[in-house]
NUGUBA-324139 format. One record per atom (N, C-alpha, C): residue number from 1; residue in one letter; atom name; x, y, z. Coordinates in pm, 1 decimal. Atoms other than C-alpha are relative to their C-alpha. Layout:
BEGIN
[pt NUM,"A","CA",[X,Y,Z]]
...
END
This chain:
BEGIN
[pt 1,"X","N",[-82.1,-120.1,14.9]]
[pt 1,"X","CA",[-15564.0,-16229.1,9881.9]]
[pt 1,"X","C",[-92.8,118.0,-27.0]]
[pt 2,"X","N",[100.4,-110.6,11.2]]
[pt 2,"X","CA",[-15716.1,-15871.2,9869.5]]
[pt 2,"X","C",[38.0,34.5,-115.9]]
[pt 3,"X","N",[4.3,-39.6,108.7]]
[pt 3,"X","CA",[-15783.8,-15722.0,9581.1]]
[pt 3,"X","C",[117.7,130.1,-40.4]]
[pt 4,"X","N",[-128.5,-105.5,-18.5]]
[pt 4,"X","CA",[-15491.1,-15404.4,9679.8]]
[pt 4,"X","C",[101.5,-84.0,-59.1]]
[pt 5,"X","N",[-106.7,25.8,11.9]]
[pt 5,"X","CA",[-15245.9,-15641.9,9711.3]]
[pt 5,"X","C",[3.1,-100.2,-213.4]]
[pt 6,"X","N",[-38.6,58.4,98.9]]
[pt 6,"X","CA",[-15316.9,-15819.6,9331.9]]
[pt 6,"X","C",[-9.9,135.3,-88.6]]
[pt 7,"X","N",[10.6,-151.6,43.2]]
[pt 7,"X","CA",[-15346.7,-15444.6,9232.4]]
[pt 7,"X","C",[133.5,51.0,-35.0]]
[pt 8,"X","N",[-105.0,-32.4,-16.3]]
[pt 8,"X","CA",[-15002.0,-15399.7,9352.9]]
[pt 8,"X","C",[60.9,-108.2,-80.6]]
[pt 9,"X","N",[-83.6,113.8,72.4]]
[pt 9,"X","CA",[-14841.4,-15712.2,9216.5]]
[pt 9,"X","C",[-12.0,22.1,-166.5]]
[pt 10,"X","N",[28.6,-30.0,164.9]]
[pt 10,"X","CA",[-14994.1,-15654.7,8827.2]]
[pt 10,"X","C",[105.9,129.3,-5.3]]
[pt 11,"X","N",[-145.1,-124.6,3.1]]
[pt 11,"X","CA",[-14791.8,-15285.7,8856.4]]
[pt 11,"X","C",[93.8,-8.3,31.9]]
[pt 12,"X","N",[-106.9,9.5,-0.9]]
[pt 12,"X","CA",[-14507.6,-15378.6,9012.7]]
[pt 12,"X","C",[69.8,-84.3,-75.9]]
[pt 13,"X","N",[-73.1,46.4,127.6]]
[pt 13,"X","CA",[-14458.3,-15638.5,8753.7]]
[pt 13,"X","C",[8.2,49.8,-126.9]]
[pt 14,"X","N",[18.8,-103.7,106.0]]
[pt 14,"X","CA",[-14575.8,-15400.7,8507.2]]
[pt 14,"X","C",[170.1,63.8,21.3]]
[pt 15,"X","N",[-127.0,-60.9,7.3]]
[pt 15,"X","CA",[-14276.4,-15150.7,8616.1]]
[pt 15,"X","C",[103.9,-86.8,35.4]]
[pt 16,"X","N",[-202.8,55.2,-0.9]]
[pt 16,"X","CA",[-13994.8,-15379.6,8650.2]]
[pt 16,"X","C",[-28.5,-27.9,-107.7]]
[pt 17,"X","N",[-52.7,17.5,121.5]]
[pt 17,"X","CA",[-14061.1,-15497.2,8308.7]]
[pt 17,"X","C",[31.9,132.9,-74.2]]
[pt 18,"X","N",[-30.7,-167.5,50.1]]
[pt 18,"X","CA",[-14056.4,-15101.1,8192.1]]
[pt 18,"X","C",[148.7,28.9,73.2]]
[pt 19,"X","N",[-194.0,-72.9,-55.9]]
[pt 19,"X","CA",[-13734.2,-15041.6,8399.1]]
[pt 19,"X","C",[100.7,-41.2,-43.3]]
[pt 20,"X","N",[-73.9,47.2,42.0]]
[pt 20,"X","CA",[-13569.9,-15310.7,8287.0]]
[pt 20,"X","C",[33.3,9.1,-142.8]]
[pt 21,"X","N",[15.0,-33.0,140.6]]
[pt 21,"X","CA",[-13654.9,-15223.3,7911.0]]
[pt 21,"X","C",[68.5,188.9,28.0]]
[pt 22,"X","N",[-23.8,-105.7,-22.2]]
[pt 22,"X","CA",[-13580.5,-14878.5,7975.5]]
[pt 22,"X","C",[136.1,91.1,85.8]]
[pt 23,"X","N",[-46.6,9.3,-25.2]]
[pt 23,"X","CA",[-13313.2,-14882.6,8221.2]]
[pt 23,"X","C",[127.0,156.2,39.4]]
[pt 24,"X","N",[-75.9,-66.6,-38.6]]
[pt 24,"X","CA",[-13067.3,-14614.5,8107.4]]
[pt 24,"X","C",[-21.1,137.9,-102.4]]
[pt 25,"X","N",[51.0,-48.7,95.6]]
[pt 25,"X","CA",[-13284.6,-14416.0,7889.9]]
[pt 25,"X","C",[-56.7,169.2,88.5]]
[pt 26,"X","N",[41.3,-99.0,-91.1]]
[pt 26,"X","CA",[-13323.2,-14033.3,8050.6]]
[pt 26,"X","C",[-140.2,90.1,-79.0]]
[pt 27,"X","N",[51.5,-79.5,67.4]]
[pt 27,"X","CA",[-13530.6,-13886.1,7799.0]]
[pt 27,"X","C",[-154.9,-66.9,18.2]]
[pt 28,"X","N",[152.5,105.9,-68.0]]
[pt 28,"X","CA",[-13814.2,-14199.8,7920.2]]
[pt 28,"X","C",[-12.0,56.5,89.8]]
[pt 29,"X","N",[29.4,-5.5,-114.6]]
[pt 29,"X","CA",[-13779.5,-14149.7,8218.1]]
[pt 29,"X","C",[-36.0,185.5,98.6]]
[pt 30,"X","N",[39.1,-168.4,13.6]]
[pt 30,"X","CA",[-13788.9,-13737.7,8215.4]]
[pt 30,"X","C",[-172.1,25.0,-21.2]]
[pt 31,"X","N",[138.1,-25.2,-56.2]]
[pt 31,"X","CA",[-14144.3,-13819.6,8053.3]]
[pt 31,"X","C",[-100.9,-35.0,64.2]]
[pt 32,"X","N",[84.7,42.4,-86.9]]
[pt 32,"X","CA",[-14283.4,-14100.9,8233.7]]
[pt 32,"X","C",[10.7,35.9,120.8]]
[pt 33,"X","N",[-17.1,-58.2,-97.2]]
[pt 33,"X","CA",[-14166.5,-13932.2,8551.1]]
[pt 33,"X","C",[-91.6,133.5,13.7]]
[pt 34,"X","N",[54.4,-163.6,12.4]]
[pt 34,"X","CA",[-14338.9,-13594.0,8462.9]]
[pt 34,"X","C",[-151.7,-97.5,-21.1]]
[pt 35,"X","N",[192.7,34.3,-30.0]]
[pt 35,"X","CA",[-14723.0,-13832.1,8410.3]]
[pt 35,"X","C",[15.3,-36.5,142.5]]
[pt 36,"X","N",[-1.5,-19.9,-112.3]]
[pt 36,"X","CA",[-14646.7,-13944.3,8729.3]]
[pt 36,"X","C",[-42.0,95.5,128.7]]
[pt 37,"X","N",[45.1,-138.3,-74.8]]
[pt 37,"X","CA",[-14609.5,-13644.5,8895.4]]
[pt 37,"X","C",[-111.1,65.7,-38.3]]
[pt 38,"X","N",[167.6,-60.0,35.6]]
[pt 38,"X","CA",[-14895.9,-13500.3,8705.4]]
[pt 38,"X","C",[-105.1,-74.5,99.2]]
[pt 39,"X","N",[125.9,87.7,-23.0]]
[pt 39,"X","CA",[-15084.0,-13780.2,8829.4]]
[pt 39,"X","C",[10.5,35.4,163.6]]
[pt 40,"X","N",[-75.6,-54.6,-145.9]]
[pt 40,"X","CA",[-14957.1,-13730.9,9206.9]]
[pt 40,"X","C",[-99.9,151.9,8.4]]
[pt 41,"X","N",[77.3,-107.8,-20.9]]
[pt 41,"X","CA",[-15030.5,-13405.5,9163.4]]
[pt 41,"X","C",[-161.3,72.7,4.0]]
[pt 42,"X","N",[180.8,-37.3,47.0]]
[pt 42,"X","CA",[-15390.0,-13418.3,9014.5]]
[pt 42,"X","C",[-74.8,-48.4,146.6]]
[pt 43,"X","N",[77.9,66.1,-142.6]]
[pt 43,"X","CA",[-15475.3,-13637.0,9357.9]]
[pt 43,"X","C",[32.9,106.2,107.9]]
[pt 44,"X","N",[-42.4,-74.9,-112.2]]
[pt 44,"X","CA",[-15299.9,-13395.3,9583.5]]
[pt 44,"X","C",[-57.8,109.9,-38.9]]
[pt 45,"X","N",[98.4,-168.2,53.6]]
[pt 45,"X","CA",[-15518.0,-13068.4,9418.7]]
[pt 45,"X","C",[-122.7,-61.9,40.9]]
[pt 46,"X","N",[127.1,18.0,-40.8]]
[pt 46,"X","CA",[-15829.4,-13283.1,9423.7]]
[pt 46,"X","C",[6.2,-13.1,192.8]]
[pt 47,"X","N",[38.8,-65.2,-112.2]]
[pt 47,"X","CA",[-15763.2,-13338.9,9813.7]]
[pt 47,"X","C",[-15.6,139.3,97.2]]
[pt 48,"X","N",[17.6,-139.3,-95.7]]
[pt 48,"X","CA",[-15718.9,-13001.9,9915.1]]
[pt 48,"X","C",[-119.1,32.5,-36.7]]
[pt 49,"X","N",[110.4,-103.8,60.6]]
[pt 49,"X","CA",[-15970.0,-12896.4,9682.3]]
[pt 49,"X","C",[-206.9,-74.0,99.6]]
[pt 50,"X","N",[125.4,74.2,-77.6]]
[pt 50,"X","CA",[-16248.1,-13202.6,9919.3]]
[pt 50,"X","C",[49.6,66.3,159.1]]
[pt 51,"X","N",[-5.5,-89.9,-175.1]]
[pt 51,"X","CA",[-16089.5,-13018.7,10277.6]]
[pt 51,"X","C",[-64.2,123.3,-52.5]]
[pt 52,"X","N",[94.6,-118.3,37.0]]
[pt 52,"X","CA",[-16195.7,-12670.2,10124.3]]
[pt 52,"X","C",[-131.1,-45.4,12.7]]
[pt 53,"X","N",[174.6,11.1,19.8]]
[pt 53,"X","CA",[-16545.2,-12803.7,10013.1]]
[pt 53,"X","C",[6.8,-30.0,157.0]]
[pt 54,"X","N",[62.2,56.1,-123.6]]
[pt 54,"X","CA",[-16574.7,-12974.1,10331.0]]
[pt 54,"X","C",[-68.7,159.5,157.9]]
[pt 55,"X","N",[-3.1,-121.4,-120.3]]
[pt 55,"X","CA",[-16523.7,-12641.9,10553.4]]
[pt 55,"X","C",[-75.9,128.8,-70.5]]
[pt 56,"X","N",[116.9,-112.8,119.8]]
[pt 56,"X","CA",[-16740.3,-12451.6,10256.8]]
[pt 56,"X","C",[-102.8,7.5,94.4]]
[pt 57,"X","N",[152.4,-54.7,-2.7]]
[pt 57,"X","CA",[-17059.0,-12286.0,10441.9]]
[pt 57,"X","C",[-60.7,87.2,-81.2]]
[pt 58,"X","N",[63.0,-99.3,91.9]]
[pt 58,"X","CA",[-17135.8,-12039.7,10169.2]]
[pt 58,"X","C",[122.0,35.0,-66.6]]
[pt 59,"X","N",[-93.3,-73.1,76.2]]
[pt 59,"X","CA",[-16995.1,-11834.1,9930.8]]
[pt 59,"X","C",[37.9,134.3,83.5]]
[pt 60,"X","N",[-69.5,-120.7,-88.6]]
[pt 60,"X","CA",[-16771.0,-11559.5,10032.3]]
[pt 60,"X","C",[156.2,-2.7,-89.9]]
[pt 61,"X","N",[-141.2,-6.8,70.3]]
[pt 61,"X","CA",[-16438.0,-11426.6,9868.6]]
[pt 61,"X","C",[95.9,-21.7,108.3]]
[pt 62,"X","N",[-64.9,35.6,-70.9]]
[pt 62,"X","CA",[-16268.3,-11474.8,10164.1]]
[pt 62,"X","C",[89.0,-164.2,-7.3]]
[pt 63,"X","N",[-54.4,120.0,9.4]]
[pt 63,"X","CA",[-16254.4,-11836.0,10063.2]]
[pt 63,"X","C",[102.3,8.4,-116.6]]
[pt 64,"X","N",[-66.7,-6.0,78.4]]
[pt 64,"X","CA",[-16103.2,-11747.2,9793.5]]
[pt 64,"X","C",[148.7,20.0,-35.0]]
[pt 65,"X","N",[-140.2,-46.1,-63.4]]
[pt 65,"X","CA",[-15803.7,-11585.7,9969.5]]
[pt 65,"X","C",[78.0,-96.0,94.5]]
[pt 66,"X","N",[40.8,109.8,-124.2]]
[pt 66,"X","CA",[-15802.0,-11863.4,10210.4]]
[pt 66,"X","C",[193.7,-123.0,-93.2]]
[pt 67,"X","N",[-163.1,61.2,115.8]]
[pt 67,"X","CA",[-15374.4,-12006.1,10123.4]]
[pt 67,"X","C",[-59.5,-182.3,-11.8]]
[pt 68,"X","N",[47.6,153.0,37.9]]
[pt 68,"X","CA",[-15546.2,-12396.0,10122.0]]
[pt 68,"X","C",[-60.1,54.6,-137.7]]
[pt 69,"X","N",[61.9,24.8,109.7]]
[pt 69,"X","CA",[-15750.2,-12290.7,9839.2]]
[pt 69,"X","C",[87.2,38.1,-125.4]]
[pt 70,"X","N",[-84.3,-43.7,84.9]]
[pt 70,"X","CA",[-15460.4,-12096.1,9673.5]]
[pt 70,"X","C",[127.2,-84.7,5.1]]
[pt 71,"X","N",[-152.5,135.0,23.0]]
[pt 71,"X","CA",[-15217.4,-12412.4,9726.0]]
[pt 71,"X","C",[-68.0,-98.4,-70.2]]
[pt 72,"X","N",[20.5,24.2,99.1]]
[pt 72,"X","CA",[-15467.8,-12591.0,9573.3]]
[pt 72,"X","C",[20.3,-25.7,-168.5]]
[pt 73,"X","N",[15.1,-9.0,183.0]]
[pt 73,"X","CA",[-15505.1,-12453.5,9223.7]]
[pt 73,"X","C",[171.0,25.4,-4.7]]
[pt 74,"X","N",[-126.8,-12.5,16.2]]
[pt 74,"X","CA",[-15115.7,-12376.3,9249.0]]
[pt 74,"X","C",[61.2,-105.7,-63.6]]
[pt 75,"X","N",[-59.9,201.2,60.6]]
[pt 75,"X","CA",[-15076.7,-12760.7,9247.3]]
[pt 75,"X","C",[-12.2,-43.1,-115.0]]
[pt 76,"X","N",[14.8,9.9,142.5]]
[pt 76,"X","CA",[-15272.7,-12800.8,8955.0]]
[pt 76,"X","C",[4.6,84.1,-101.5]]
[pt 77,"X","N",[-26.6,-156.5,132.7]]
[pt 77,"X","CA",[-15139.9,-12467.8,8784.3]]
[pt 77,"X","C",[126.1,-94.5,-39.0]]
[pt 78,"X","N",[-147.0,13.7,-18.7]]
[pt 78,"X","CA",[-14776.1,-12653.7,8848.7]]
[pt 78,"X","C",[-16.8,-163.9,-86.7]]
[pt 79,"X","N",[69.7,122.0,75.5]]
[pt 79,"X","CA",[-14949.4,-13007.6,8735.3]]
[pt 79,"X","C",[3.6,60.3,-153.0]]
[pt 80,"X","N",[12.3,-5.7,160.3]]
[pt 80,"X","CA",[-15042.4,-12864.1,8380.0]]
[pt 80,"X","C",[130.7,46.7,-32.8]]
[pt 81,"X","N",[-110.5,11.3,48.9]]
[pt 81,"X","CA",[-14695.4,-12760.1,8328.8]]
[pt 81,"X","C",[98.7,-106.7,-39.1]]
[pt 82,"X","N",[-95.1,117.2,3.9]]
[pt 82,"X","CA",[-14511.3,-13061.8,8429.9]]
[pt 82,"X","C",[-101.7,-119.7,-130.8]]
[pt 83,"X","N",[82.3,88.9,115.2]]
[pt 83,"X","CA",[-14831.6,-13241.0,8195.0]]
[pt 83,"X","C",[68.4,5.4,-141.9]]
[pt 84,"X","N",[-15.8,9.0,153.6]]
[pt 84,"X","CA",[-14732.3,-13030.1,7900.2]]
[pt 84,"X","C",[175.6,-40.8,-67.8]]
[pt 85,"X","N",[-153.8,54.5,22.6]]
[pt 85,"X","CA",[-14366.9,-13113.9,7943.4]]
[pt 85,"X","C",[23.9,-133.6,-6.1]]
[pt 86,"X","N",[-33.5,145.7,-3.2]]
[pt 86,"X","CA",[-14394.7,-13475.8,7994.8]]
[pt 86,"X","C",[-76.9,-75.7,-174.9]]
[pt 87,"X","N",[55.7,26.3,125.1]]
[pt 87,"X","CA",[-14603.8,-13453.5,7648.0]]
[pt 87,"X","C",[128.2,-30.4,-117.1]]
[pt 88,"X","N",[-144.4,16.6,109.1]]
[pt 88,"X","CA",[-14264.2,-13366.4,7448.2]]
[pt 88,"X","C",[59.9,-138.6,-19.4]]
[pt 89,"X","N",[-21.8,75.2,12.1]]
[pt 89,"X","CA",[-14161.2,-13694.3,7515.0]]
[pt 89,"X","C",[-111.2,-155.0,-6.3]]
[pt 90,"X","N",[77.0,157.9,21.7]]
[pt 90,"X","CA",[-14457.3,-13949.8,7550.8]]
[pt 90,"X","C",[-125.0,63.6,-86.3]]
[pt 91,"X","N",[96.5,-43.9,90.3]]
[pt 91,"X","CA",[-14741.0,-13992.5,7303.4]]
[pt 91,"X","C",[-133.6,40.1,85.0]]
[pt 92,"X","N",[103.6,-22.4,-53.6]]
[pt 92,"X","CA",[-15059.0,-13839.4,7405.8]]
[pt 92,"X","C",[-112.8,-137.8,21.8]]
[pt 93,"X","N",[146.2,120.4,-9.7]]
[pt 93,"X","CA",[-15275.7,-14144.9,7326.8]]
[pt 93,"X","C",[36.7,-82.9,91.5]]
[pt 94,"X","N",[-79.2,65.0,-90.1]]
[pt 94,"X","CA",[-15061.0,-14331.9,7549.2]]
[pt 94,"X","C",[-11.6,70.0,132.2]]
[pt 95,"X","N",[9.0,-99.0,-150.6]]
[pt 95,"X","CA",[-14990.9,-14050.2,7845.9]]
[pt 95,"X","C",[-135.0,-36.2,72.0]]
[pt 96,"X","N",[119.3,-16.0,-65.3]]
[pt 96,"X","CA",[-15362.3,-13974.8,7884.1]]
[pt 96,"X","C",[-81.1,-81.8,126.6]]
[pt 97,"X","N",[85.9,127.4,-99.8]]
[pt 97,"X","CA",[-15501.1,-14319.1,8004.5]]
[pt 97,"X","C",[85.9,-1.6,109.5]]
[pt 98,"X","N",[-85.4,20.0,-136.4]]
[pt 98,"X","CA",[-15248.6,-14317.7,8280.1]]
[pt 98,"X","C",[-65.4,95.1,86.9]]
[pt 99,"X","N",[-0.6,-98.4,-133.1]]
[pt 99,"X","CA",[-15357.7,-14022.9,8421.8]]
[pt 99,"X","C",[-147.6,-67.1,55.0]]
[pt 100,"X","N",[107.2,109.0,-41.1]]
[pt 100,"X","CA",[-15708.7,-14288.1,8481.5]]
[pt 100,"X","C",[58.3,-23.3,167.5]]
[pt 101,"X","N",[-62.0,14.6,-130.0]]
[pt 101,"X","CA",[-15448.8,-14392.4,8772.3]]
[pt 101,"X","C",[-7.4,117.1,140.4]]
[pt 102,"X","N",[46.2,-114.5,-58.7]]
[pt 102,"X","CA",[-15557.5,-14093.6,8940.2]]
[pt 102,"X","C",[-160.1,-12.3,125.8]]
[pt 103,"X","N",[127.6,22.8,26.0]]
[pt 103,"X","CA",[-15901.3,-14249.1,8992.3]]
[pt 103,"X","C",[28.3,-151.8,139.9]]
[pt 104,"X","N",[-76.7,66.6,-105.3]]
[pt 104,"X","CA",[-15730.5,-14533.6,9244.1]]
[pt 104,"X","C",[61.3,44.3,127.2]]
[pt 105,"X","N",[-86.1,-107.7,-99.5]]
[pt 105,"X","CA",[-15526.8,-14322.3,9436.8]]
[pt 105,"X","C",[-148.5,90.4,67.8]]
[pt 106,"X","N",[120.6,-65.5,-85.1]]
[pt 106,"X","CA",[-15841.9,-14090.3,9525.3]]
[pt 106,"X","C",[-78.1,-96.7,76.9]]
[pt 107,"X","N",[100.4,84.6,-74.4]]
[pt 107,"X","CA",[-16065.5,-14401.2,9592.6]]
[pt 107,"X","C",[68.1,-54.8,118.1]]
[pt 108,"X","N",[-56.4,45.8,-123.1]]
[pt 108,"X","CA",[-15778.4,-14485.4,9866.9]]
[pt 108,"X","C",[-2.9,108.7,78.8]]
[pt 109,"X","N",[11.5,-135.8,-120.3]]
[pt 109,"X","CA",[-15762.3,-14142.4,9993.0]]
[pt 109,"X","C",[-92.8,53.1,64.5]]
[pt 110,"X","N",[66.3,-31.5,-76.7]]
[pt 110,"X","CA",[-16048.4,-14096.9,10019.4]]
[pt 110,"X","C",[-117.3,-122.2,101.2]]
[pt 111,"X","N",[62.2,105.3,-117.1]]
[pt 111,"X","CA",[-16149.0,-14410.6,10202.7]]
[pt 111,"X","C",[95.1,34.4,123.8]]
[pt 112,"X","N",[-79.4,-25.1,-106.9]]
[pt 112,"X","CA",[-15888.9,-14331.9,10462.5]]
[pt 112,"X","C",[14.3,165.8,62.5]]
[pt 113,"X","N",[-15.4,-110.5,-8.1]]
[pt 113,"X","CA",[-15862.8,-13958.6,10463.7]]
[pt 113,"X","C",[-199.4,80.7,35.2]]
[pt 114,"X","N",[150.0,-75.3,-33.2]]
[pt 114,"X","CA",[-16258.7,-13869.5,10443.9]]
[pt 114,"X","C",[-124.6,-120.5,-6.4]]
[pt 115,"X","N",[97.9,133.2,-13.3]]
[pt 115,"X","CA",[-16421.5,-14202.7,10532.1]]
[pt 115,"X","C",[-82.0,-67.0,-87.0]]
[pt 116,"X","N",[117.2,26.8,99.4]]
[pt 116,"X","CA",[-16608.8,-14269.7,10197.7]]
[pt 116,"X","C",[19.7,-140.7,-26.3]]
[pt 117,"X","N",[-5.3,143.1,0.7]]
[pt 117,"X","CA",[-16703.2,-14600.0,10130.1]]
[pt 117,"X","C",[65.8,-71.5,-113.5]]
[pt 118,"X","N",[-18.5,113.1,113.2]]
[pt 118,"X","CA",[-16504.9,-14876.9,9901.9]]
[pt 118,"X","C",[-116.2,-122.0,-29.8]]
[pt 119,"X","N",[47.8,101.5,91.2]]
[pt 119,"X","CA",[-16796.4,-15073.5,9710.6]]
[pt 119,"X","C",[79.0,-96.7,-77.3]]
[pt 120,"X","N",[-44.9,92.2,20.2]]
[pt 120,"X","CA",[-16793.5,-15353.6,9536.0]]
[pt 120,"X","C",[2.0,38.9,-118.6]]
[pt 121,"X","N",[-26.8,-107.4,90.1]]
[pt 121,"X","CA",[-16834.9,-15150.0,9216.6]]
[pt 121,"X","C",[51.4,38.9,-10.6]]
[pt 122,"X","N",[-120.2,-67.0,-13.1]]
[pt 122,"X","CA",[-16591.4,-14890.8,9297.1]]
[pt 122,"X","C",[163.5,-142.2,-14.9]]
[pt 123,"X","N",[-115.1,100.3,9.3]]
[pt 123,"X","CA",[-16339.4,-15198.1,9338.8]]
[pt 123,"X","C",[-9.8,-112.7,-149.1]]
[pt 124,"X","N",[13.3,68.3,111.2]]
[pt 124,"X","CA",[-16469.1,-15366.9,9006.9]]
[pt 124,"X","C",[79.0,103.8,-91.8]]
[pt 125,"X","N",[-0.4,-93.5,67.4]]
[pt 125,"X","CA",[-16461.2,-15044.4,8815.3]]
[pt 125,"X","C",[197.3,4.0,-27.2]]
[pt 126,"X","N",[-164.8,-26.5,-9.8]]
[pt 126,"X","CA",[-16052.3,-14995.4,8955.3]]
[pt 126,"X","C",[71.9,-77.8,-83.8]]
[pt 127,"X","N",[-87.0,181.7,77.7]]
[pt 127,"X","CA",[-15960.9,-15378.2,8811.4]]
[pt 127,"X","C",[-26.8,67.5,-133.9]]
[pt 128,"X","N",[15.4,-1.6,137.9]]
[pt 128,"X","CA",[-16101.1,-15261.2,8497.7]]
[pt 128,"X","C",[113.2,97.7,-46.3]]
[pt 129,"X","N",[-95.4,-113.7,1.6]]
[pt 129,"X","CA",[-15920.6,-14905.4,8492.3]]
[pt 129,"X","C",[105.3,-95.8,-29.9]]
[pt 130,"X","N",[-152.5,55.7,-3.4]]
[pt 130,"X","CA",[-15572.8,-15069.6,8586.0]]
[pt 130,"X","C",[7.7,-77.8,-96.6]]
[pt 131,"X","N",[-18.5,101.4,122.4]]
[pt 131,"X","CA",[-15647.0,-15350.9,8349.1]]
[pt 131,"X","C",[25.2,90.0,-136.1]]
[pt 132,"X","N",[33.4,-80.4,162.1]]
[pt 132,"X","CA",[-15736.9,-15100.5,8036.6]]
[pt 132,"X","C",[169.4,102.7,26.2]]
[pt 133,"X","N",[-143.7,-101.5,-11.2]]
[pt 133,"X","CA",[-15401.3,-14878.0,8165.6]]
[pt 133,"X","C",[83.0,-108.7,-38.3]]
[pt 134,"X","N",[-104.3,56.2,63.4]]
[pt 134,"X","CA",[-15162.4,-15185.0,8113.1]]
[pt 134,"X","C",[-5.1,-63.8,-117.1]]
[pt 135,"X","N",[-9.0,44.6,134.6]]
[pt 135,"X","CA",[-15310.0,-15318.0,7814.5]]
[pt 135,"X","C",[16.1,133.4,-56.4]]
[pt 136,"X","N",[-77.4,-150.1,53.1]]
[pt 136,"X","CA",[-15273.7,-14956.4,7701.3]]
[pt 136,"X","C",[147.8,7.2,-28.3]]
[pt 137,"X","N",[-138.0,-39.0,-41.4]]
[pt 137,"X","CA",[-14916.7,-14950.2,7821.2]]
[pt 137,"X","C",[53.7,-77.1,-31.1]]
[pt 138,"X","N",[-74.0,94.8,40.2]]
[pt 138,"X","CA",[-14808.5,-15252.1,7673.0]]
[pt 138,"X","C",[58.5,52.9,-166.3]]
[pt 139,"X","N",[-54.8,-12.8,176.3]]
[pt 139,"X","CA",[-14584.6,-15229.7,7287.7]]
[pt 139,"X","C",[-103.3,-132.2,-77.9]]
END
């Protein structure tokens, strides 16, 4: 079996036991929904922000004006909001390590999106991450 798919199986048993504990609870799901999206969001700022670099030949303010670079930081202007709102409800020491999950998601995007290589490192490193996020995330 590949290492994705026991990637996927540990989280999806992870969240069905959280859904099922959680179920009909809006005020959970308001803030684990809002790290989520943070997290979403933090990957979707860092790729725009690797197409910019990529098409970077110098400095120039032009880039600056440039609506990719200003949808960018938008994302992650709109990210730290939904962050500090999803705080009201979950504990910080808790939240934080999730947003680690961030760190997965790029290493897929950017193996598929800008050809960079998956090591055997990079794929050790992930097991660990995910591992240290659900022992985190466990009561």
């Amino acid at each position: 079996m590949h290492y994705q798919a026991v990637i996927c199986l540990v989280i999806a048993n992870w969240v069905s036991q959280v859904m099922a504990d959680h179920r009909l609870d809006k005020k959970f799901w308001l803030g684990w929904g809002g790290v989520v999206i943070t997290i979403l969001f933090l990957v979707l700022g860092n790729i725009l922000n690797k197409i910019i670099a990529n098409s970077f030949d110098g400095f120039s303010i032009d880039r600056f004006l440039n609506p990719l670079f200003i949808l960018a930081y938008a994302v992650l202007l709109v990210r730290g909001f939904i962050w500090i709102m999803s705080l009201k409800v979950v504990p910080l020491s808790v939240a934080y390590p999730f947003m680690s999950l961030s760190y997965p998601l790029i290493l897929l995007v950017s193996y598929f999106m800008f050809d960079e290589a998956i090591t055997l490192n990079r794929v050790l490193g992930t097991l660990f991450i995910v591992s240290g996020i659900l022992f985190v995330g466990r009561r």
